[in-house]
N, C-alpha and C positions, 0 to 999 in steps of 0.2 A: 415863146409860143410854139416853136417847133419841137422844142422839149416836152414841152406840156401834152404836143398832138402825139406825140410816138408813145408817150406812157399812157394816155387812154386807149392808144392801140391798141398796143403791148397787154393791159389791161384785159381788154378786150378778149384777145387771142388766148390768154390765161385759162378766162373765165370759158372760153370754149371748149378747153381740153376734156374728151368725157372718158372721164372714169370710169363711169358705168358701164359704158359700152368696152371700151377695153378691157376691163377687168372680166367683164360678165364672157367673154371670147377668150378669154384665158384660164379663167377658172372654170367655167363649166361649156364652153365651145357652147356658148351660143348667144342670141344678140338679145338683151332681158327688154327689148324693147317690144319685141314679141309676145309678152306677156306680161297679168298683171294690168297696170294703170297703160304701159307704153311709153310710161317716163326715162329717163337716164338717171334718177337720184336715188340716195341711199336708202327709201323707202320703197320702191320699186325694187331695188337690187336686195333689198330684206326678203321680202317675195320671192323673188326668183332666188337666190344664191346662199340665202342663210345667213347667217350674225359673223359668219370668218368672211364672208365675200361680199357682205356688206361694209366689214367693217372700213377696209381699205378705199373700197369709194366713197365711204364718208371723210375718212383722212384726207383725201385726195380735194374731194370738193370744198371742205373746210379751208385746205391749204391753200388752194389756187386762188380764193378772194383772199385772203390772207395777205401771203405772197404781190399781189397787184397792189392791195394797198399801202404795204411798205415798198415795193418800189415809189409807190407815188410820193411819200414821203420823204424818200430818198432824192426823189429830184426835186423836190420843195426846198429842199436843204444842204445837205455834199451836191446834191446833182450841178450847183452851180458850179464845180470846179469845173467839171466834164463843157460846161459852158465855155468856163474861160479857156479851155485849153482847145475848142472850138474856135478861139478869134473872137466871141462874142463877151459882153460885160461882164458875164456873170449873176445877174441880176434879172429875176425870175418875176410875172405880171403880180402883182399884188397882190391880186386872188388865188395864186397859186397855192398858198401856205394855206390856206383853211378850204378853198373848194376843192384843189386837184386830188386830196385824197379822199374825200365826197364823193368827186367824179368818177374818179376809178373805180370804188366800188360799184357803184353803180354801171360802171363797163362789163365790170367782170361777172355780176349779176345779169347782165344783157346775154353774155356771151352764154354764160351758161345756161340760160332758158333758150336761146337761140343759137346754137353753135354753128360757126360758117364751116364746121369738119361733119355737120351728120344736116347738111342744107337748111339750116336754119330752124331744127327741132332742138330740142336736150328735154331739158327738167323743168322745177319751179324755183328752182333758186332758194329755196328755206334753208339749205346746210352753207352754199356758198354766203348767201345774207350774214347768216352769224359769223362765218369766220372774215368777213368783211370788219364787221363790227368789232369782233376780238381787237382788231387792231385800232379801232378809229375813238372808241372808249370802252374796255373792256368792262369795268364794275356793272354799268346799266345791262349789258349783256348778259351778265351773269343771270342778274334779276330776270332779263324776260326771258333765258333762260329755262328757269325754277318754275315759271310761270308757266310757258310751254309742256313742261313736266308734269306741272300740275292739272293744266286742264286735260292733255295726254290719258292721262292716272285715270282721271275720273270720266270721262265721255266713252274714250277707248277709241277716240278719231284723233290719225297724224293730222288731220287736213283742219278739226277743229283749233288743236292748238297751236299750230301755224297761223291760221288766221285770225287771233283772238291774240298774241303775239304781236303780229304785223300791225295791227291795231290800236294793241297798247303801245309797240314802240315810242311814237311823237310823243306821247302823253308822259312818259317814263323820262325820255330825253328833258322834258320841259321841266319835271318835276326835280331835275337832278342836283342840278341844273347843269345845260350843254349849249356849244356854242348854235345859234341862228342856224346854219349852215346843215348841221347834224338833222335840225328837228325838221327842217325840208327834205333833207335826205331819204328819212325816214320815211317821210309823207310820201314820197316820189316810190319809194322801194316796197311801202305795205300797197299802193296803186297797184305797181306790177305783181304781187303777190293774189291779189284777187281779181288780177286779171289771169294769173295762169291756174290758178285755182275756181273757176267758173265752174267747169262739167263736175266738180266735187261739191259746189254750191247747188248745182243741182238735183245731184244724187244724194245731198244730205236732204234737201227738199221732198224728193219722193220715198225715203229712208232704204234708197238703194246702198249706197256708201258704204266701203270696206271697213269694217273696224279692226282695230291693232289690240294685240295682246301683251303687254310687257313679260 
């Protein structure tokens, strides 16, 4: 259990590292939070810094849920060496193999909407989300995806196909089929998805909303 609680930290502190803001102070000295939506993601940092200075905070944000969930996996599994060479069994809670790498994404997706390095602001979590997922079942990801792409394509809103995505996830999980675990996951992760995506549900509402040009 003490293993478990340091990787959803761990997890956590991951998903908090922002890219954006570092990168955006390195590539053009200055904070992309100031401008734009006022997010810290790679669609904010398009805005401000361009397709080379976006790109690396999308690498970044991808990687950081990525990264959390293969650690979580790792201590699902090797991690119990590190157990036993603790003094302890060896021998990880049951749930550990199928929620702790659920959980950590879902850590790392907290952190990065809420980073304890910029007081509890950052992003929406869309790039970190997927690269969560890259690791947790990549195929169905691929699909929403294609999907995200596609509605992207066609509306010319980042925030519709995110959220039309987020939506379809459980649905795509179930269709796949994935384990219980994932399709709650999911449920819990498109939750936070339109909950940090609100003031873009509004401004699609009045047809203020930025649209994207591919």
């Amino acid at each position: 259990m003490i293993l478990a609680a340091i990787v959803l930290v761990l997890s956590y502190l991951l998903g908090s590292l922002p890219f954006g803001v570092w990168i955006g102070r390195w590539w053009k000295k200055t904070d992309i939070r100031s401008y734009g939506s006022g997010n810290t993601g790679t669609t904010n940092a398009l805005r401000v810094l361009g397709p080379w200075g976006a790109l690396p905070v999308l690498i970044g944000d991808v990687g950081k849920a990525a990264l959390a969930v293969a650690l979580a996996r790792w201590a699902a599994g090797g991690g119990t060496v590190l157990m036993r060479a603790w003094g302890g069994t060896g021998d990880l809670p049951s749930w550990a193999g199928s929620w702790l790498p659920m959980l950590s994404a879902i850590a790392a997706v907290l952190g990065h909407n809420w980073s304890v390095f910029l007081r509890f602001r950052g992003g929406k979590g869309v790039a970190s989300t997927f690269g969560a997922w890259l690791v947790l079942n990549p195929w169905p990801t691929i699909l929403i995806f294609l999907l995200w792409l596609a509605v992207v394509w066609c509306t010319r809103y980042v925030s519709v196909g995110s959220l039309t995505s987020a939506l379809a996830w459980p649905f795509v999980l179930v269709g796949w089929p994935s384990p219980g675990v994932q399709v709650i996951g999911a449920g819990i992760l498109a939750i936070l998805a339109f909950y940090r995506h609100w003031p873009n549900l509004r401004r699609l509402w009045e047809g203020t909303e930025h649209s994207f040009h591919l």
